[in-house]
N, CA, C and O atoms as a GROMACS GRO file, in nm:
protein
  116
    1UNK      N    1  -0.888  -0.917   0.286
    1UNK     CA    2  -0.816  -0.831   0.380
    1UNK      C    3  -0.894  -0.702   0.408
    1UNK      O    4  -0.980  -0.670   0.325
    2UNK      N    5  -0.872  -0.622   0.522
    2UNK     CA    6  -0.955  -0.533   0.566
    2UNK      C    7  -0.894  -0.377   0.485
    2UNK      O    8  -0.781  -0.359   0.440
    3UNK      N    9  -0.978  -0.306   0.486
    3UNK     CA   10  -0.899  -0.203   0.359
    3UNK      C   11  -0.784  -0.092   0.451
    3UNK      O   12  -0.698  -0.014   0.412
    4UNK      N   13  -0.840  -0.136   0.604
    4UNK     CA   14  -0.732  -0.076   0.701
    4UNK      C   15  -0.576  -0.151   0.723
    4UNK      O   16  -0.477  -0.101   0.775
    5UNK      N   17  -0.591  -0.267   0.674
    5UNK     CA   18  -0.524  -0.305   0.696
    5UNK      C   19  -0.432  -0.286   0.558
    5UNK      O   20  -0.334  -0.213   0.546
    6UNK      N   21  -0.472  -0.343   0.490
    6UNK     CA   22  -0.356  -0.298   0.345
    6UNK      C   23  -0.347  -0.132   0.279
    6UNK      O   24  -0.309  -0.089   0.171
    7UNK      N   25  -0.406  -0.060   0.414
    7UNK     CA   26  -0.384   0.094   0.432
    7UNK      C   27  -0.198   0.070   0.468
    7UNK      O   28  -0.097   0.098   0.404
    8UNK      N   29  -0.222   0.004   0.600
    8UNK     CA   30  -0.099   0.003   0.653
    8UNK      C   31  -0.003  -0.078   0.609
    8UNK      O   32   0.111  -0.045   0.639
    9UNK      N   33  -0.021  -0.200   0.530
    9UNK     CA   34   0.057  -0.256   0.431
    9UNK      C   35   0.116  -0.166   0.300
    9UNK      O   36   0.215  -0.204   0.237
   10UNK      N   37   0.054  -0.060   0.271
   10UNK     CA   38   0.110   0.072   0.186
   10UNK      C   39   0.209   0.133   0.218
   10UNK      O   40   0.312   0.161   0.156
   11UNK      N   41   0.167   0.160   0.347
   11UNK     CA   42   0.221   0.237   0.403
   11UNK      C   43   0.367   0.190   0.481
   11UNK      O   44   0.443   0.280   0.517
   12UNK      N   45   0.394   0.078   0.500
   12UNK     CA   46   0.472   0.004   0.516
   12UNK      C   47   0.556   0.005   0.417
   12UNK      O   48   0.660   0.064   0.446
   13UNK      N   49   0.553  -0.036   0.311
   13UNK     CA   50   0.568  -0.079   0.142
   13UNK      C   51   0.653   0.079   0.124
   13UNK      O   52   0.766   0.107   0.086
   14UNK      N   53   0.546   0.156   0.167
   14UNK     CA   54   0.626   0.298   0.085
   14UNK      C   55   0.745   0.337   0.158
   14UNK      O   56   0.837   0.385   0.091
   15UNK      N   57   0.762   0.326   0.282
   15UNK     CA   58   0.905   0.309   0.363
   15UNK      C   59   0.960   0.285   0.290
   15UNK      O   60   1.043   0.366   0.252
   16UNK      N   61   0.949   0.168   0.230
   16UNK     CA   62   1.098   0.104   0.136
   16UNK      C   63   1.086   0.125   0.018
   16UNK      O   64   1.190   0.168  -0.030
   17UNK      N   65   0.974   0.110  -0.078
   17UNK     CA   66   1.005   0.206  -0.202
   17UNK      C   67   0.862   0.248  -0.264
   17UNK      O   68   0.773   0.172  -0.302
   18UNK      N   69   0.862   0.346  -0.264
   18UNK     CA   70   0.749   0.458  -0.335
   18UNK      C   71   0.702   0.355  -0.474
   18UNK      O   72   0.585   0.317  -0.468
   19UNK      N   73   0.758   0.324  -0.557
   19UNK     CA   74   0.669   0.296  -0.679
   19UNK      C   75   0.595   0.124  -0.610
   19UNK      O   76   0.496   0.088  -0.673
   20UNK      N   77   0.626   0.054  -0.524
   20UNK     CA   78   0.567  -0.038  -0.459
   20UNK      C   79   0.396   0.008  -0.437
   20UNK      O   80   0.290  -0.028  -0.488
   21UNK      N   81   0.442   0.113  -0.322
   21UNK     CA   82   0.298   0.204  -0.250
   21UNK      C   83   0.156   0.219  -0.401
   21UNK      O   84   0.038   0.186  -0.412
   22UNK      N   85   0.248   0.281  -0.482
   22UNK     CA   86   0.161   0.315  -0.601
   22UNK      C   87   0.096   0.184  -0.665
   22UNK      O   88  -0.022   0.163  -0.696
   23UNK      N   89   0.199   0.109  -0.673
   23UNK     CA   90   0.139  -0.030  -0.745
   23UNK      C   91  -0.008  -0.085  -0.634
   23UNK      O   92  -0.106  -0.148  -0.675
   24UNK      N   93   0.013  -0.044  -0.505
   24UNK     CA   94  -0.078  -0.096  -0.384
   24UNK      C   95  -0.207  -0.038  -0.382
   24UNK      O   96  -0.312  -0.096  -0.354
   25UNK      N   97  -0.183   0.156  -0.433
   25UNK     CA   98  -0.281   0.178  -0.386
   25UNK      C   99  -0.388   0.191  -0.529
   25UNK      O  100  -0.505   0.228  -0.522
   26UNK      N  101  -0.298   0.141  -0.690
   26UNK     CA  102  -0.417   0.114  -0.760
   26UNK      C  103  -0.487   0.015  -0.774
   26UNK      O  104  -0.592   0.010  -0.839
   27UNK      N  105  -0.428  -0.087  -0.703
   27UNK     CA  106  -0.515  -0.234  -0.649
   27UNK      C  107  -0.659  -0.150  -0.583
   27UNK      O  108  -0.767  -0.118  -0.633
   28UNK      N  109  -0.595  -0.136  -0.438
   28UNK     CA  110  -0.698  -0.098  -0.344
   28UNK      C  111  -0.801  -0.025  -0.419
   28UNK      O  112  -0.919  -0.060  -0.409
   29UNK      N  113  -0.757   0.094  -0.509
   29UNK     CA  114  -0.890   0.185  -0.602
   29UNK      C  115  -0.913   0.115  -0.694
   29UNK      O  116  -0.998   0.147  -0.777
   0.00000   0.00000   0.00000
């Protein structure tokens, strides 16, 4: 997947719940 794209899959995610986003963005790092 493109890293823009599961930018906006985060960001999506965090709409509905914040500890989701976090779980996403220590994948991505």
């Amino acid at each position: 997947m493109d890293k823009k794209q599961l930018q906006a899959l985060a960001n999506e995610l965090a709409k509905i719940s914040t500890p989701q986003k976090i779980s996403v963005s220590s994948i991505v790092c």
